[in-house]
N, C-alpha and C positions, 0 to 999 in steps of 0.2 A: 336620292340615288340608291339603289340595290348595290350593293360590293358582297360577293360572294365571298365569303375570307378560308373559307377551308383549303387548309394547306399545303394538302397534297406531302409531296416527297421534295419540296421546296425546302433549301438549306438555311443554316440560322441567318446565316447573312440575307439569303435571298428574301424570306418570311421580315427580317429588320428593315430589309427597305418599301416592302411590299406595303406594311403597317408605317412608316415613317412618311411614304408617301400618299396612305390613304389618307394619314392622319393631317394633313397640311392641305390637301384636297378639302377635307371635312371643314376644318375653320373656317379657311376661304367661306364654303355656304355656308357654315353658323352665322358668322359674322358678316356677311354680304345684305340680307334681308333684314340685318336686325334694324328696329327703331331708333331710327336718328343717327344711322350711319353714313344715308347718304347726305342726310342735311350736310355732315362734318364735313365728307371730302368730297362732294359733288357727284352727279353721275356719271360722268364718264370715269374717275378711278373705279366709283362702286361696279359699273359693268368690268372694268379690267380685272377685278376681285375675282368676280367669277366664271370669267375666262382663264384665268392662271390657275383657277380653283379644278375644275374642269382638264385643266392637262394635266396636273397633279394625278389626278384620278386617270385617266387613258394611262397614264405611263404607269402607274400603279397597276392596272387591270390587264396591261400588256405581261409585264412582269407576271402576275399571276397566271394569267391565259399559258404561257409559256411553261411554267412548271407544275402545269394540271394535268393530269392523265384519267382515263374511263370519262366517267360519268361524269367529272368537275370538270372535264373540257366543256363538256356542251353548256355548263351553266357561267362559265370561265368566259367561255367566246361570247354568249352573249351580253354580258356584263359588257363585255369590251364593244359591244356594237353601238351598247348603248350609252356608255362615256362618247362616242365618237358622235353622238349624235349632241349631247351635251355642250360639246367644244364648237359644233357647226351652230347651237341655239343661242350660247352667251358671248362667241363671238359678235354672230348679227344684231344680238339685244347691244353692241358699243355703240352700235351706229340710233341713230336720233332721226332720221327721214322718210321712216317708214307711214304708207295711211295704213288706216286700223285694218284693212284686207292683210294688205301685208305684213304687219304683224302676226296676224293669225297663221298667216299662211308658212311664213320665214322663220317667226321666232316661238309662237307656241308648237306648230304640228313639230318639227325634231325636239321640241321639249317632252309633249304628248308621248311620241315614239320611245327618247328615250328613258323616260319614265315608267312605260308598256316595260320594255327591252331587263328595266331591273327589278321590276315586279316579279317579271318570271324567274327573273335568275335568282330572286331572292327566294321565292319561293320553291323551286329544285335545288334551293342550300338549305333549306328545311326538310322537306322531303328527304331527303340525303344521309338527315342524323336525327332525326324526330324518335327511333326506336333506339339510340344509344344507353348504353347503361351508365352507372352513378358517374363510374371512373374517367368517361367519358363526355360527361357534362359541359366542359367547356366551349366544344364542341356546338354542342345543342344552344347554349347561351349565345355564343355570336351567331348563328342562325336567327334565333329569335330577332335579338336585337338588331339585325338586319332585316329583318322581314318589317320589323315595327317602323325602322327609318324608310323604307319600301314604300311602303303601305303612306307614308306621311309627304313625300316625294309626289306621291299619286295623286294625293289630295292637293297636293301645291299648282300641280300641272293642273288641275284640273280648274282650282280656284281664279289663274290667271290668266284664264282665255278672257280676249277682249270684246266686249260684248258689243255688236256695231251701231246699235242704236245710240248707246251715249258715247262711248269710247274712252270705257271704265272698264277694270279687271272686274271679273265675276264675283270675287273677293278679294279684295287684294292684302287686308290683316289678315285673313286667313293663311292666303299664301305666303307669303312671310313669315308668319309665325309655323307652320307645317313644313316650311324648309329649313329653319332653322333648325327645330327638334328633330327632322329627318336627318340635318347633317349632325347632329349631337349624338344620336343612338351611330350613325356611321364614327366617328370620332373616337366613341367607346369602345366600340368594336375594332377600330385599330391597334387601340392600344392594348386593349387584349391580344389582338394580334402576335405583339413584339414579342420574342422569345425571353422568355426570364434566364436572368445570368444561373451558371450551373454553378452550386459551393464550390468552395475551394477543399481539396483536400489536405 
C-alpha cells in the first residue's frame, strides 16, 4: 500500500494517531501473508486480518486526507481512494465461493486499482520532497521508504492475479513475500511518523 505520510500542518496529537494507525494497518499486512500464518489460525481469521488491517489504514488516510492542504491533498485523496478500494478487496477475499472469474474480477481488479491508486500517491510523495535539503531529510526518507513499500504492493497485486487456466495465483510466494516487505517499509515509516517527545526543560 502507498501511505503518503507528509504531514502537512497536522498537530502532534493528530501526526500520533495518523502514525499509530498506519502503524497497526501495517502489521495487520506484515503479518497476514507471512508463512505459516494461516496454517496457525485458518483462513477465514487470516482474511479478517487483513480486512481490519485495511480499515486501520482508510481511517489513518482519512485523518491525513483531512489535515493536508495544496499539493498533499491530491496525493492525500488519493491514498484514501485507494485504502477504500483495499477494504472493498479484503473484505470479499473473507468469503470462500468465488469461481476464479470472480475472483479476478471481485477480489484482484480493486486490489489492482488500489495498488494503481498508492503507487501514484507514493510517487507525488516523492516528487514532493526529492529536492529537499540535509535538514530536511527526514522528509525525503519516509518518501523513499514509501515508494519502496509502493512499488512492492505493485508487485504483490500483480503477483496474485488468478490465472484461469489452472486456478493458481500468478505467484503466490512472491506475493506474500512483496506484501509483507511492502507492509514492513509502511510500518517503518509510521513510526518515523510519530512525533518525538519534546525535552523537558
Amino acid at each position: 500500500m502507498a501511505i503518503h505520510w507528509k504531514s502537512g500542518r497536522a498537530s502532534r496529537s493528530a501526526n500520533w494517531w495518523i502514525g499509530v494507525l498506519f502503524a497497526i494497518g501495517s502489521v495487520c499486512f506484515l503479518v497476514g501473508p507471512f508463512p505459516g500464518f494461516i496454517d496457525l489460525v485458518g483462513s477465514a481469521a487470516d482474511g479478517t486480518v487483513f480486512f481490519v488491517g485495511s480499515i486501520f489504514f482508510t481511517t489513518a488516510a482519512f485523518l491525513q486526507f483531512r489535515h493536508s492542504e495544496g499539493s498533499d491533498r491530491v496525493a492525500t485523496a488519493i491514498q484514501l481512494v485507494g485504502t477504500v478500494f483495499f477494504n472493498i478487496n479484503t473484505f470479499r477475499g473473507m468469503q470462500d465461493s468465488y469461481d476464479i472469474d470472480d475472483v479476478n474480477r471481485l477480489i484482484w481488479t480493486p486490489d489492482a486499482i488500489g495498488s494503481t491508486c498508492f503507487l501514484v500517491s507514493g510517487v507525488l510523495a516523492y516528487v514532493a520532497v526529492r529536492h529537499m535539503r540535509d535538514r530536511e531529510r527526514k522528509e525525503w526518507r519516509l518518501a523513499v521508504i514509501n515508494l519502496i513499500g509502493c512499488v512492492l504492493f505493485g508487485i504483490s497485486a500483480i503477483a496474485s492475479f488468478v490465472v484461469p487456466e489452472t486456478g493458481d495465483a500468478l505467484a503466490l510466494a512472491a506475493s506474500n513475500w512483496s506484501t509483507s516487505l511492502g507492509a514492513l517499509c509502511f510500518l517503518i515509516g509510521a513510526v518515523m511518523l510519530l512525533p518525538r517527545s519534546e525535552p523537558k526543560k
